[in-house]
C-alpha positions as CSV (number, residue, x, y, z in Angstrom):
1,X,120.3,10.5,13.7
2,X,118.9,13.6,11.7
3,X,115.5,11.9,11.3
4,X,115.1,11.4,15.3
5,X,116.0,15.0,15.8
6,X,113.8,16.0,13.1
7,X,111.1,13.4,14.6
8,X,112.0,14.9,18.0
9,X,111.6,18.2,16.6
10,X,108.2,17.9,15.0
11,X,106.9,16.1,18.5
12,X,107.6,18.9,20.3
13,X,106.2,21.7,18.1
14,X,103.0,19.5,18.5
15,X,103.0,19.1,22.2
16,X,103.4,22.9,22.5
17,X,100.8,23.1,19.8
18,X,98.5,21.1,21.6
19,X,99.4,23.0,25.0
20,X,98.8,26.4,23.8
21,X,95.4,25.5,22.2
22,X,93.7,24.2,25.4
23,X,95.3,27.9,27.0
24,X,93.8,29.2,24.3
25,X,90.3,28.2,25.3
26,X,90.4,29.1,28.9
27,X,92.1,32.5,27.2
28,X,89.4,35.4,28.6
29,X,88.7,38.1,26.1
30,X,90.6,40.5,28.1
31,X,93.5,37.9,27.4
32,X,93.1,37.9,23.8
33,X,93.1,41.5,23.9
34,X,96.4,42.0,25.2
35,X,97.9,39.5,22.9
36,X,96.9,41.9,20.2
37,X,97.6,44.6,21.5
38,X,101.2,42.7,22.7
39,X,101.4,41.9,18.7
40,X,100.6,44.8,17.3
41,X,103.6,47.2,19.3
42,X,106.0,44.1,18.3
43,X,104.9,44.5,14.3
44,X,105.6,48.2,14.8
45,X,108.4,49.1,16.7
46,X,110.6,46.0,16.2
47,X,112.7,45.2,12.9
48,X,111.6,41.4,12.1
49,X,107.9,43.0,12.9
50,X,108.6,45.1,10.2
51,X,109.7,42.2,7.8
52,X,106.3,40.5,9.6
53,X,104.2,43.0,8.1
54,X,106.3,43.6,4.5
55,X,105.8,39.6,3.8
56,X,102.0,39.3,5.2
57,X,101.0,42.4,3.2
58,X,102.6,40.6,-0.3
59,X,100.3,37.7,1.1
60,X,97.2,39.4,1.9
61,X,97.4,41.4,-1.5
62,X,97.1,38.6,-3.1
63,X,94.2,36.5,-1.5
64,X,91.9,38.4,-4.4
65,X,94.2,36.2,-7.1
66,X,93.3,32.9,-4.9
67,X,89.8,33.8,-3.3
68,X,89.0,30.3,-4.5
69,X,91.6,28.2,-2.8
70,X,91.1,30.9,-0.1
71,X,87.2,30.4,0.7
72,X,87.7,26.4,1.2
73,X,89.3,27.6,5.0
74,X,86.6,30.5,5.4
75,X,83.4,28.3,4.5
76,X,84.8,25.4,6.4
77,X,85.8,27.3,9.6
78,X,82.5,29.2,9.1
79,X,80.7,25.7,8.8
80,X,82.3,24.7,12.5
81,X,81.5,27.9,14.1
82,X,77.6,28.0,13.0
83,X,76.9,24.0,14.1
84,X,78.8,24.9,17.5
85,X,77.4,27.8,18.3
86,X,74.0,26.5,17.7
87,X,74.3,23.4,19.4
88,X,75.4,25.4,22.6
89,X,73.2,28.0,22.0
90,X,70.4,24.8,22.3
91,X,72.4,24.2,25.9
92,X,72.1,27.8,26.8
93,X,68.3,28.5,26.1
94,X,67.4,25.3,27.9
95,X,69.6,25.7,30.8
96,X,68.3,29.6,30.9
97,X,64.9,29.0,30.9
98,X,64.6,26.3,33.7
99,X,67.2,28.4,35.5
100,X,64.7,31.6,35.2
101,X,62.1,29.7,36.7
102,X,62.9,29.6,40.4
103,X,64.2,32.3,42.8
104,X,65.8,32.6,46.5
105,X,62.9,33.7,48.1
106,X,60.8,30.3,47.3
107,X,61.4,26.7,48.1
108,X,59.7,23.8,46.9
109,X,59.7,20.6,49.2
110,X,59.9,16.6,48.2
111,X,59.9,13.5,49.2
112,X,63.7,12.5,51.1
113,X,65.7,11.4,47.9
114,X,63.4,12.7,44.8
115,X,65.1,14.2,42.2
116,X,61.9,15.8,40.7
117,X,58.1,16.2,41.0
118,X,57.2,13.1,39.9
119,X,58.7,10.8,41.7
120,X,57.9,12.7,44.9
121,X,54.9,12.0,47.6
122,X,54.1,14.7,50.5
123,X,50.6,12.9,52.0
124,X,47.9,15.4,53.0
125,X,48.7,15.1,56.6
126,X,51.6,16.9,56.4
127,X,50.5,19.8,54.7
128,X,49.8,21.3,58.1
129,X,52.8,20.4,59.2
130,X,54.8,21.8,56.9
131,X,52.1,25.4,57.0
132,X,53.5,25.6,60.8
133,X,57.0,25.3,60.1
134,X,59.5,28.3,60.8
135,X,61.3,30.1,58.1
136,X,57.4,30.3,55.6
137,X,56.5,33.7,54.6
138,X,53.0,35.0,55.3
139,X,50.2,36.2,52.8
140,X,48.0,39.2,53.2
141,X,45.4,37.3,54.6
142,X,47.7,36.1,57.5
143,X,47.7,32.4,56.3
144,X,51.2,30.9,55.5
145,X,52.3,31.4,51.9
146,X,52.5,27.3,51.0
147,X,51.1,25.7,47.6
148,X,50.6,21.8,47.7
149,X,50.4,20.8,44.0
150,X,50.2,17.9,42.1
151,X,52.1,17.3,38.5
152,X,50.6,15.0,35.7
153,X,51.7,14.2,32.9
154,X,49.1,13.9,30.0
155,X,49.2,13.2,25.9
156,X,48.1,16.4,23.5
157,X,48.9,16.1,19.7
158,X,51.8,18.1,19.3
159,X,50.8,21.2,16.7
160,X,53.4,20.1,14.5
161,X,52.7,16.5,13.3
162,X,49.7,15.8,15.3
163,X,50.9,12.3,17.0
164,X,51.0,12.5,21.1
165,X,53.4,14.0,23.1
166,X,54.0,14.8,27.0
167,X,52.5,17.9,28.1
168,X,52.6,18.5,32.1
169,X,49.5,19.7,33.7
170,X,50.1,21.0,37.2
171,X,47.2,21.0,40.0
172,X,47.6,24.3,42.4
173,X,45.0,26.1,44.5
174,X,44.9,29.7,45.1
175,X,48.5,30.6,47.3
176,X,50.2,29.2,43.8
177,X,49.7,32.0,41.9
178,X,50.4,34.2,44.4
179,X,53.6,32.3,45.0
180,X,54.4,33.5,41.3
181,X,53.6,37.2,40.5
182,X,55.3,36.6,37.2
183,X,52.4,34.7,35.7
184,X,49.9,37.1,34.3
185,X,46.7,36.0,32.5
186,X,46.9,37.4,28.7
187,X,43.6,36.3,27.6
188,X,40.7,34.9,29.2
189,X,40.7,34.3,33.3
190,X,42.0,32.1,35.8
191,X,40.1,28.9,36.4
192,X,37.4,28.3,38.8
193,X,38.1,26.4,42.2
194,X,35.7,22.8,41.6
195,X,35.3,23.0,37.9
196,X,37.0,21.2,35.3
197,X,39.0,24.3,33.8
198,X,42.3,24.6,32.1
199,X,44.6,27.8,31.6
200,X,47.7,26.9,29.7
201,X,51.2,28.5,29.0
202,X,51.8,30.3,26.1
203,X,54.7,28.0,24.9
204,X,52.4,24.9,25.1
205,X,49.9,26.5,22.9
206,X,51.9,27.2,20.8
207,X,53.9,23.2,20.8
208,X,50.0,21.5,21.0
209,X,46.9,21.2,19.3
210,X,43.4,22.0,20.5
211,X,44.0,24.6,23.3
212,X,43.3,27.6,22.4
213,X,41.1,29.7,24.9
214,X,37.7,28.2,24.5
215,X,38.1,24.8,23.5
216,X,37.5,22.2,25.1
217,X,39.7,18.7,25.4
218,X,39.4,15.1,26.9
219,X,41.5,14.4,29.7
220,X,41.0,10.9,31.9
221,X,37.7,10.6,30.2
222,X,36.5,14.1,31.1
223,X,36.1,16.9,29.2
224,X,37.5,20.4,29.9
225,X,37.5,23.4,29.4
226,X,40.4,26.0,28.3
227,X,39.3,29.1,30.2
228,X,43.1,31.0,29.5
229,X,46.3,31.3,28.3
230,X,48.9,32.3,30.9
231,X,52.9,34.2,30.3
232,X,55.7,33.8,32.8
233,X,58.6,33.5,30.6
234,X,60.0,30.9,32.1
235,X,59.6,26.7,31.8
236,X,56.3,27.2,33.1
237,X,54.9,28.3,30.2
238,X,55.2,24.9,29.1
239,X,52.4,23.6,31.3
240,X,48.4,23.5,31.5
241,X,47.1,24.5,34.8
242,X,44.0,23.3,36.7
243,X,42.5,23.5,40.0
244,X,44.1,20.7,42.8
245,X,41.3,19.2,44.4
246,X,39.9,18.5,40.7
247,X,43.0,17.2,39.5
248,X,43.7,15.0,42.3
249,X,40.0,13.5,42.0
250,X,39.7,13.2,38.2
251,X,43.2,11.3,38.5
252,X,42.3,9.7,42.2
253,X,45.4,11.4,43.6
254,X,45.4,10.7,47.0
255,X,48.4,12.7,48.1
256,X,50.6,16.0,46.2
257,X,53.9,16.0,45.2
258,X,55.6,18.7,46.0
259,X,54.9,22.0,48.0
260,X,55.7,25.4,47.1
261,X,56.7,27.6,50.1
262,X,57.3,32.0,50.0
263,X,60.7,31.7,52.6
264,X,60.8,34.6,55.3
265,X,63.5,36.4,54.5
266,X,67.1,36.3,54.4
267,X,67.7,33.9,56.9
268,X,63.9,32.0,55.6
269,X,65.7,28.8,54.0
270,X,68.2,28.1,56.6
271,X,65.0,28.2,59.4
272,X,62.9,25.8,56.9
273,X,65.2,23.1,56.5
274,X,66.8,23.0,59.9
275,X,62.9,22.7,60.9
276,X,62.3,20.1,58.6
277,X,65.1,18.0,59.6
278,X,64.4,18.1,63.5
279,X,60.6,16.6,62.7
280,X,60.9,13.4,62.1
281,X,57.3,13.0,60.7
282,X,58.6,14.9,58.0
283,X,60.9,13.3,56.1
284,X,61.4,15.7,53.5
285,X,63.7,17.7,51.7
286,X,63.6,21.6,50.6
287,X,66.0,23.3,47.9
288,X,65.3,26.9,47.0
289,X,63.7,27.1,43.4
290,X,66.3,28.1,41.7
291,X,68.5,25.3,43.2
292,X,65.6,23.0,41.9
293,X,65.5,23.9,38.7
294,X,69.3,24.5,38.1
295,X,69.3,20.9,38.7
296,X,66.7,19.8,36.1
297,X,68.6,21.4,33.7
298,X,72.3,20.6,34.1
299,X,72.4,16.8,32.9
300,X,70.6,17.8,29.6
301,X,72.8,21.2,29.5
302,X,75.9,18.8,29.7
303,X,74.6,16.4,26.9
304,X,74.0,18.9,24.4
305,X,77.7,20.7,25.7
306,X,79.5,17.2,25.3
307,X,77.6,16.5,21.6
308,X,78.3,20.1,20.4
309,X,82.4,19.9,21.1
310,X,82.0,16.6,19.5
311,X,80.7,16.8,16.4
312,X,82.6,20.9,16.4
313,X,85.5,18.8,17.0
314,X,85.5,16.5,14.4
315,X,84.1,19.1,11.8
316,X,87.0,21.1,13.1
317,X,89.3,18.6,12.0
318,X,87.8,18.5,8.7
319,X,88.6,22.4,8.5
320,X,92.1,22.1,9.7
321,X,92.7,19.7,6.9
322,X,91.5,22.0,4.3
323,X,93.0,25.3,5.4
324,X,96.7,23.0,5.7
325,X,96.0,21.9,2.2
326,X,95.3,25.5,0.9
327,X,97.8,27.0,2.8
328,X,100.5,24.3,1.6
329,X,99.1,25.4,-1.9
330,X,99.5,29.2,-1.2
331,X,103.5,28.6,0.3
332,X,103.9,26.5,-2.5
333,X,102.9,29.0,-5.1
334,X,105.2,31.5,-3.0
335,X,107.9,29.4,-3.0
336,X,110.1,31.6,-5.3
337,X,109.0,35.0,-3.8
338,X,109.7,33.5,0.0
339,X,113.0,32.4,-1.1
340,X,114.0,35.5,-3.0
341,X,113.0,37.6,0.4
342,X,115.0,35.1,2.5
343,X,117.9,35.7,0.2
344,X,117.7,39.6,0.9
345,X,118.1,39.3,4.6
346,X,114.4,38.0,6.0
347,X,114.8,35.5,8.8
348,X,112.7,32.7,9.6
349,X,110.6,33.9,12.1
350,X,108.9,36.7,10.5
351,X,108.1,34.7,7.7
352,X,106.4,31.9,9.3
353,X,104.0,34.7,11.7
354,X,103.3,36.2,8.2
355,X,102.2,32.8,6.6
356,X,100.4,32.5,10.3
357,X,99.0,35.8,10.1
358,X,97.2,35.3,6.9
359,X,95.8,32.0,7.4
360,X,94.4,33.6,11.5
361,X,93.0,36.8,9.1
362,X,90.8,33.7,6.6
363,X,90.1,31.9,10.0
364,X,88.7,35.2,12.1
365,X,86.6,35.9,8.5
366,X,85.0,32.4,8.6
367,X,84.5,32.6,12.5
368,X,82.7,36.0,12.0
369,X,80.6,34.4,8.9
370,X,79.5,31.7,11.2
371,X,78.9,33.2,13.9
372,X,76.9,35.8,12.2
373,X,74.9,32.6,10.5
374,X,74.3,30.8,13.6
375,X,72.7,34.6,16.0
376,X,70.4,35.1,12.6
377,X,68.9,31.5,12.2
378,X,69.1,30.5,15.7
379,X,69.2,33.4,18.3
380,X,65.0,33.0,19.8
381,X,64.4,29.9,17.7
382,X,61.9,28.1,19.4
383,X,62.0,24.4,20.3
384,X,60.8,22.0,23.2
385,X,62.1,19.3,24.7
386,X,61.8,16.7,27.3
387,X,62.4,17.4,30.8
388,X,62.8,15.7,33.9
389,X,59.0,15.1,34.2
390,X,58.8,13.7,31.7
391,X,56.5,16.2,29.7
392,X,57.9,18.8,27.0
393,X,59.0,22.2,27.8
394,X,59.3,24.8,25.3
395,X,62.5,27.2,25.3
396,X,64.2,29.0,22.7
397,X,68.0,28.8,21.4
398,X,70.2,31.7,23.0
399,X,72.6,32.8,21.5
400,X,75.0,34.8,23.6
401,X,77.8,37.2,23.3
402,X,79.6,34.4,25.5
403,X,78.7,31.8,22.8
404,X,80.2,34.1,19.8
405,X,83.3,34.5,21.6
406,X,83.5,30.7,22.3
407,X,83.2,30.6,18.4
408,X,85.6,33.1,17.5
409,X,88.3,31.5,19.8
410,X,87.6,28.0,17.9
411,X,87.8,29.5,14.4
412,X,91.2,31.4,15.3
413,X,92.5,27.8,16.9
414,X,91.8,26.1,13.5
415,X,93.3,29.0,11.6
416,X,96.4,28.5,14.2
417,X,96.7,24.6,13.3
418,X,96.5,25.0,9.4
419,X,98.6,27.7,9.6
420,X,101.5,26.6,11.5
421,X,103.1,23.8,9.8
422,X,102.8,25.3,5.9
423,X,104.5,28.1,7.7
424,X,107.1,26.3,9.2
425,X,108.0,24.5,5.6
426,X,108.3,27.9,3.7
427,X,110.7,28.7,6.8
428,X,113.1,25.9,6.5
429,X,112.7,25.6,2.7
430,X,116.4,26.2,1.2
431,X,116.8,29.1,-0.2
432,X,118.7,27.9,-3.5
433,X,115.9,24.6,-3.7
434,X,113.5,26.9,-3.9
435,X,114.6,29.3,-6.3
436,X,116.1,26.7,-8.7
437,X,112.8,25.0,-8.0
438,X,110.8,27.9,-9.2
C-alpha cells in the first residue's frame, strides 16, 4: 500500500512537473518577471524564506569546492542553449529576409492555383488586361505601374566548392525597378533594354563564381555580360537580373510568370482582386507581396522550428541527466549538513527551493554562456539556401533578443527538472539516516 502511494505520489509530482514546464514556455518575460520579483519579497519577508536563503547561501558558498561536478550542468545546458538558438536563429533570418521582401502597397499576380513563380503562366495577352484593371497605381509617365517578368532558374559554380548550384535569374523591363526603389546599383549600371546584360545581387556574388562586374558568363549557349551588382537587402539580392524581352527569347519564353503591380492606395488590393475575379479571361490570382513571400518562407521556417526543438530536446535530455546526477552528488555530499539543519527546526520546503535555487543559478549561468556563444558565432552568419524556386537565396542567421529569451527559459526548465527530484530526496531523507549515515 505504501509503494502505490509513493508510486501515486511520484506520478503526480511529474504530471505537475510536466504541466508547469509547457506554462513555462508560453511564460512572457513580463511573467517571469513577476515570479521573481513574487520570489524575491517571499525570501525576504517570510520566515521559511529566510531558512530558503540561510541553506542556498551554505550551497552556493560552496560551488567553488565542486566547480568540477558543477560545470558538467553549465557546459551541458550551455551546449542546448547555443545548438537551439542557432538552429532558430537559421528559421528567423530566412523567414526575415523573404518576409522583408514584399510590402502592402505591391501585388504580384499568378496563374489560379500557383504557389510560386515557376509554376505560374500569365500569356502576353493579358498583360493589357491586367494594365487596365482598377486598384493599379500610376507612374510619372501616366502609364500603369505593372512589371510582367519571367523567373529562370540557371546553374553557376557556387564560390565555395565550385560544383553547380541554382541561381534564379529574373527577366523585368523598366516599371520593375521602379516597382522597387530599394534596389540601388552599387557599382556599375543597370542593363541595357535588347542586350545580353546581367546585374546581379550582392548576396549571389558573393554564393557564385564568375560574376563579378565585368565578366562575362555562358548562359543557354550565349555569352553575357555582368554590367552590375545591385543591394536591396532582402531575398532579392539572391538573383541575376536581365532584360525580359532577351530573356524570354534566349530561353524561347513565350509567355511571363508573374506580374508585379504598385496598388492605388489603401483600398488598391481589395479593387485589384475583386476586378480580377469578375473577368473571366483572367483567371488569376493576386496576394500582396508580403503575403507572397510570407508564404515562401513559412514551410522551411517550420522545418528548421520542428528540427531545432528536436534535436534541443533530446540534447536537453542529455543535460537533465547530468545536472540530476550532479545534483544527487552535491545532496549527497550534504547529507550530514541538511540533516543537522532539519534537526534544528528547518522544514522541508525551504530546503528543497534551496537545493532548486542553486541548481536554477548553474542553469541561468549555462543559458547565459550559450546564448552568448550562439549571438557571437551566429548573429549575421551568412548562408543560402533553397527556396521555393528552386534556386538559392542567401540570408544570414538572426539572432534575436526573442531567440535569447527562448534560450534562457529552456536552460532555467532543465535546471528546474534536475533540480527537483535531488531536492525532494534531501527533503524526505530521515533525519537520524542521514546523520548516522554521515
Amino acid at each position: 500500500m505504501n509503494r502505490i502511494k509513493k508510486w501515486m505520489g511520484n506520478f503526480g509530482i511529474v504530471l505537475l512537473l510536466a504541466l508547469g514546464l509547457a506554462a513555462w514556455t508560453m511564460l512572457p518575460w513580463y511573467g517571469v518577471l513577476a515570479a521573481v520579483v513574487l520570489l524575491i519579497v517571499w525570501l525576504l519577508s517570510s520566515r521559511r524564506g529566510q531558512q530558503t536563503l540561510a541553506v542556498a547561501g551554505i550551497g552556493i558558498s560552496s560551488l567553488p569546492q565542486r566547480w568540477g561536478a558543477s560545470s558538467v550542468i553549465v557546459i551541458g545546458i550551455a551546449g542546448v542553449v547555443g545548438v537551439l538558438v542557432a538552429m532558430l536563429a537559421m528559421g528567423e533570418g530566412f523567414q526575415a529576409t523573404l518576409k522583408g521582401t514584399g510590402s502592402d502597397d505591391r501585388a504580384i499576380i499568378l496563374r489560379g492555383g500557383s504557389q510560386a513563380e515557376t509554376n505560374s503562366v500569365i500569356g502576353r495577352d493579358q498583360v493589357p488586361l491586367i494594365s487596365s484593371l482598377a486598384g493599379i497605381a500610376t507612374g510619372k509617365n501616366g502609364r500603369p505601374l505593372v512589371s510582367p517578368e519571367l523567373s529562370q532558374v540557371v546553374n553557376l559554380p557556387s564560390r565555395s566548392d565550385g560544383t553547380d548550384a541554382n541561381a534564379q535569374l529574373r527577366g523585368v523591363g523598366e516599371q520593375g525597378w521602379e516597382l522597387r526603389p530599394q534596389m540601388k546599383i552599387v557599382e556599375g549600371r543597370k542593363f541595357s533594354a535588347g542586350l545580353r546584360e546581367l546585374v546581379v545581387g550582392q548576396g549571389a556574388m558573393n554564393q557564385f563564381r564568375g560574376i563579378r562586374v565585368g565578366e562575362r558568363i555562358t548562359l543557354a549557349n550565349q555569352s553575357w555580360t555582368v554590367v552590375g551588382k545591385f543591394a536591396s537587402g532582402d531575398s532579392h539580392d539572391s538573383e541575376l537580373w536581365a532584360d525580359s524581352e532577351v530573356l524570354a527569347s534566349t530561353y524561347n519564353r513565350q509567355s511571363f510568370q508573374s506580374a508585379t503591380v504598385k496598388l492605388d492606395g489603401k483600398r488598391g488590393f481589395k479593387q485589384l482582386k475583386a476586378a480580377l475575379a469578375a473577368d473571366p479571361r483572367l483567371k488569376l490570382d493576386v496576394l500582396t507581396t508580403r503575403e507572397y513571400y510570407g508564404k515562401q518562407s513559412e514551410g522551411l521556417t517550420k522545418l528548421i522550428k520542428i528540427l531545432g526543438i528536436v534535436i534541443g530536446t533530446i540534447m536537453a535530455i542529455g543535460a537533465v541527466f547530468g545536472a540530476l546526477n550532479t545534483m544527487f552528488a552535491a545532496v549527497a555530499g550534504r547529507a550530514r549538513e541538511i540533516a543537522t539543519m532539519r534537526a534544528l527546526g528547518f522544514r522541508g520546503v525551504p530546503v528543497v527551493i534551496a537545493v532548486m535555487l542553486e541548481t536554477m543559478l548553474l542553469a541561468l549561468l549555462g543559458g547565459l554562456l550559450g546564448a552568448f556563444i550562439a549571438w557571437l558565432v551566429f548573429n549575421g552568419y551568412q548562408v543560402s539556401t533553397l527556396g521555393s524556386n528552386f534556386s538559392q537565396v542567401v540570408f544570414q542567421f538572426k539572432v534575436s533578443p526573442e531567440l535569447l529569451w527562448t534560450g534562457l527559459k529552456w536552460a532555467l526548465g532543465i535546471g528546474l527538472v534536475g533540480g527537483l527530484f535531488p531536492a525532494l530526496r534531501a527533503a524526505r531523507q530521515p533525519v537520524t539516516d542521514a546523520l548516522r549515515g554521515a
